[in-house]
N, C-alpha and C positions, 0 to 999 in steps of 0.2 A: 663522825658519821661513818656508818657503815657502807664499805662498797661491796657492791658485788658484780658478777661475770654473768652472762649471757651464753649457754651454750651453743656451740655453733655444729651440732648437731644436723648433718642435711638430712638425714632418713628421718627426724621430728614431723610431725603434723603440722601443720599450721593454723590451724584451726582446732575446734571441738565440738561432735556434733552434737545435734541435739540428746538431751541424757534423756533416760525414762524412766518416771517413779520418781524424778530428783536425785538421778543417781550418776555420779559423773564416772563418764568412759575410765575404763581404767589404765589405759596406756593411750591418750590421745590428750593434746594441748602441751602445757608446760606447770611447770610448778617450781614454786621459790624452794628450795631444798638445800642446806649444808654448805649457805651463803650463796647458791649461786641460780638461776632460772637457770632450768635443767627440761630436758621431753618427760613428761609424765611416767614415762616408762621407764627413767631410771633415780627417780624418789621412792625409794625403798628402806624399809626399816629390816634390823634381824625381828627375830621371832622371841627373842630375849629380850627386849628391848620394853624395860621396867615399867614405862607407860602402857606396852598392850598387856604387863601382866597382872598391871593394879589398876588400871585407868588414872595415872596421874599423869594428866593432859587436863591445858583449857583449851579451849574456843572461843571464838565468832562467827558470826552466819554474817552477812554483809550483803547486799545488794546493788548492783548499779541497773539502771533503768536509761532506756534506750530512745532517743525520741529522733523519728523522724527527720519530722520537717527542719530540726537543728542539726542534724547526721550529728549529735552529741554525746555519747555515754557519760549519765550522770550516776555517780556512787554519793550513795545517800548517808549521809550521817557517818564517814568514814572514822575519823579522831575522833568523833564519842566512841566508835568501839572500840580502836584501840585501848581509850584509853579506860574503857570499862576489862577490856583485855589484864592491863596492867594490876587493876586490880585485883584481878584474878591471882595472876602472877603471885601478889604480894601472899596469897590464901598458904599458897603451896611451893614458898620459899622459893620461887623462880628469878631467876638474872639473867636472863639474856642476854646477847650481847647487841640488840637491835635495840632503838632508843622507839619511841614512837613516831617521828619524824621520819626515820629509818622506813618504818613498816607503810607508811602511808606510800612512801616513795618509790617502794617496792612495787605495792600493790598496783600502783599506775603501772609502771614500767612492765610488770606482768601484764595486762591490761593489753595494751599495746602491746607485747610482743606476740602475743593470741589473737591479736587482731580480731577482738569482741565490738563487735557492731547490732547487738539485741540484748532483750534484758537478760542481766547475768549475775550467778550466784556467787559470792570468794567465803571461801571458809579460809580463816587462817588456824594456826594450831601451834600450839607450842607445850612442849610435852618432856618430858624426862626419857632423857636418851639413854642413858646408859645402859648398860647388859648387867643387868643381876636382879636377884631374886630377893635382896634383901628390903625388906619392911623400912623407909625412910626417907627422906624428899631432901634435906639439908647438902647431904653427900654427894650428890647426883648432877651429872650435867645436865644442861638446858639446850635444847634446839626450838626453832621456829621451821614449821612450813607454811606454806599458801597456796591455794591452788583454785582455780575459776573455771566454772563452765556457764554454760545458756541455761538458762530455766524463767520459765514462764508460770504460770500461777500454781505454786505449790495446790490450792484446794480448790474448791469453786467457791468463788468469792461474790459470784453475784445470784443464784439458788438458794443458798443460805445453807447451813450446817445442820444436820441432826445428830445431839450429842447427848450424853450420857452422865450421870455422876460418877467417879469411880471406885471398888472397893480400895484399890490400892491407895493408900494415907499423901499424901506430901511430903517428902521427906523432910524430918523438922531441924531448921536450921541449926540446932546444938548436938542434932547429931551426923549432920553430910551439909557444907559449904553452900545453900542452896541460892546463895547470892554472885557465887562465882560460876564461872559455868564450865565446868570440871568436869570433864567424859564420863568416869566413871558414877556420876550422881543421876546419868541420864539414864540408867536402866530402871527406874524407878519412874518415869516417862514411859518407857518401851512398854513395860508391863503394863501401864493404865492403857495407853491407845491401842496394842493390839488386842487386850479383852474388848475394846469396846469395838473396834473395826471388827471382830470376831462378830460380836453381838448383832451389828448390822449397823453398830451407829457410825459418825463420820469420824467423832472428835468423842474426850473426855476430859473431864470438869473435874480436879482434883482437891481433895477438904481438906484443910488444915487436921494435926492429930485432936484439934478440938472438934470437927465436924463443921467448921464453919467453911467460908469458901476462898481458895488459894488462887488456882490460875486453871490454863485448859494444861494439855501434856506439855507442850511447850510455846507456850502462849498466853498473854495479858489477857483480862477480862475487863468488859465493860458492860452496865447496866443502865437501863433507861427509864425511870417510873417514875410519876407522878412530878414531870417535867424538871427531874434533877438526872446530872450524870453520876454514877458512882465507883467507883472500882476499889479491890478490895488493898488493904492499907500495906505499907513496905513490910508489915510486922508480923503479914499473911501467910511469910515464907514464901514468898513470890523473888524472882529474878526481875530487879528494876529493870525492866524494859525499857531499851533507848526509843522503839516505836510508842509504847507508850506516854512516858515525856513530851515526847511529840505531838501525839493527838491530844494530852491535856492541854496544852500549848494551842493548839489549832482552835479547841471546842472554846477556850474561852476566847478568841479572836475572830474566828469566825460566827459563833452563835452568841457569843456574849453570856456567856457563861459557865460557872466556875464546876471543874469535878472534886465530889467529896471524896475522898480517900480514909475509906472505914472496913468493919468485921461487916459481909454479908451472912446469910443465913443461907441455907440450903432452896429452905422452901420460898426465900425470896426470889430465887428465878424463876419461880412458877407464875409470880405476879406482876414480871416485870413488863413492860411495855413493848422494848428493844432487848438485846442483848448483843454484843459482837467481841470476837477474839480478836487481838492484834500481836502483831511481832514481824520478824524480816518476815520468815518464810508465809503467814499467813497473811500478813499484810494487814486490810481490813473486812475482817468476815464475819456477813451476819450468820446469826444464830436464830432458827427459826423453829426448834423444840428443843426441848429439856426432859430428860427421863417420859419422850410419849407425850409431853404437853405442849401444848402448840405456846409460842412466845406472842402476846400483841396477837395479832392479826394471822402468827402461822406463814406471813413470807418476811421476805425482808423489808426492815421499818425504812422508811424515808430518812428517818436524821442519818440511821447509820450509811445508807447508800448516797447522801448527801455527801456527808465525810468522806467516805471512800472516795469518791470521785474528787473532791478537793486534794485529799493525801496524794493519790494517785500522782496530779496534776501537779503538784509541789513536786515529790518524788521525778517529775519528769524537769525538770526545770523551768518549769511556764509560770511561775508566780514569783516576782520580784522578791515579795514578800518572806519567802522563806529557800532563797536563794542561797544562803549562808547554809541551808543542811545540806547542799550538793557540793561536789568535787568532779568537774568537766576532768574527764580521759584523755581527750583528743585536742591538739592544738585549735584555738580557733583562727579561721581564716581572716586576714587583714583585708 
């Protein structure tokens, strides 16, 4: 097992405050860095450093959810991402020297030492450290960071979405890793959502290079017609969404019934009933136009607001039921 040190840094923050945009303070809180929780202010990469010059880095986005009346921070689904992390890893010849047990353990202990008591974001990262220029992944050393702030609803999840379809294609899995989630495949994202946030819409709805339909920029899709659920199939070129999983999970447990996992069509969100994104950052968010056409009814549909509030409510740790996707922060009191 990996150990590591705790800086004892007094001029550190102790806290972090709230970020804006979802963009976390850049010298405030702490961050797991070069084995050790370190003040944010001194996880610092060179400028050489072969992951900012090719994007050969993965991620996870993570969340833990805050409730209340239990004073509890729950992290949701923590070891599925890891361990969706590791596969990453395997994409782009990565070894770490953090096992997954390692990372989970981390991420509490950072947790607590930021003394996060609301909901909050942890990206972890792990990326090719080395200094150079050269073209290759095998050669190269490996690091991990991680780092957490506060964040609250990345979108508006309860107004519903107006989004767009995008010129920019999907990037297709044989030719950029679109199953691992590798930094550098995200500018192929960046490119869909800011033409569409340009355009005035909120989100964009990316096609596979056959024109059929993939996910939003970085987020699962779901559709609701003719009282079946559908979303589009792993073979979509989509990122298996660990939220996703989730809510297929949920729909056939709570509503009693099964989602198909198929090829949609373009112009089938034009006639679908529902529609909503999922993922960490967006959570569960209706979709209430499509390319100018209203979805259903044009607000948000009841199943999907039904669900949202059950996720939510899981997410927080209030359902026995799905008790096993959370990871408590904070010792509980005897």
């Amino acid at each position: 097992m990996t150990q590591i040190e705790i800086s004892k840094n007094s001029q550190a923050q102790e806290g972090a405050s709230q970020p804006r945009n979802g963009v976390s303070p850049a010298d405030e809180g702490y961050a797991y860095f070069e084995g050790r929780i370190v003040p944010m202010s001194e996880a610092k990469v060179s400028v050489a450093t072969h992951a900012l010059q090719y994007g050969t880095a993965c991620f996870e986005g993570i969340r833990g959810y805050w409730n209340e009346q239990q004073q509890q921070l729950y992290v949701l689904k923590m070891r599925e991402h890891y361990e969706r992390m590791a596969a990453s890893w395997n994409v782009l010849h990565m070894h770490p020297k953090e096992s997954i047990d390692d990372l989970c353990r981390i991420t509490t202990e950072l947790l607590r030492k930021q003394e996060l008591r609301q909901n909050t974001y942890i990206r972890p990262l792990t990326y090719k450290s080395s200094c150079t220029i050269r073209l290759t992944l095998q050669e190269l050393e490996d690091a991990v960071a991680i780092y957490a702030f506060p964040m609250g609803n990345y979108v508006d999840i309860s107004g519903g979405l107006r989004v767009c379809t995008s010129s920019w294609r999907r990037a297709n899995s044989n030719a950029m890793p679109v199953r691992a989630k590798v930094t550098g495949a995200y500018v192929n994202s960046s490119l869909a959502v800011d033409d569409a946030k340009t355009a005035g819409f909120d989100e964009a709805i990316m096609l596979t290079d056959d024109g059929t339909v993939s996910e939003g920029s970085s987020c699962n899709l779901f559709i609701l017609r003719n009282g079946k659920f559908s979303t589009p199939a792993v073979s979509e070129d989509i990122l298996e969404g660990i939220t996703r999983n989730a809510l297929i999970e949920m729909i056939g447990r709570e509503f009693g019934m099964e989602v198909e996992e198929r090829r949609i069509d373009r112009t089938e969100l034009y006639a679908a009933n529902e529609i909503f994104f999922c993922g960490t950052g967006v959570q569960v968010s209706p979709v209430i136009s499509v390319d100018h056409r209203p979805i259903g009814s044009g607000q948000p549909g009841p199943f999907t607001m039904k669900l949202q509030s059950l996720y939510l409510s899981a997410c927080r740790g209030e359902h026995e039921r799905y008790r096993h996707w959370v990871t408590p922060v904070w010792f509980q009191q005897s």
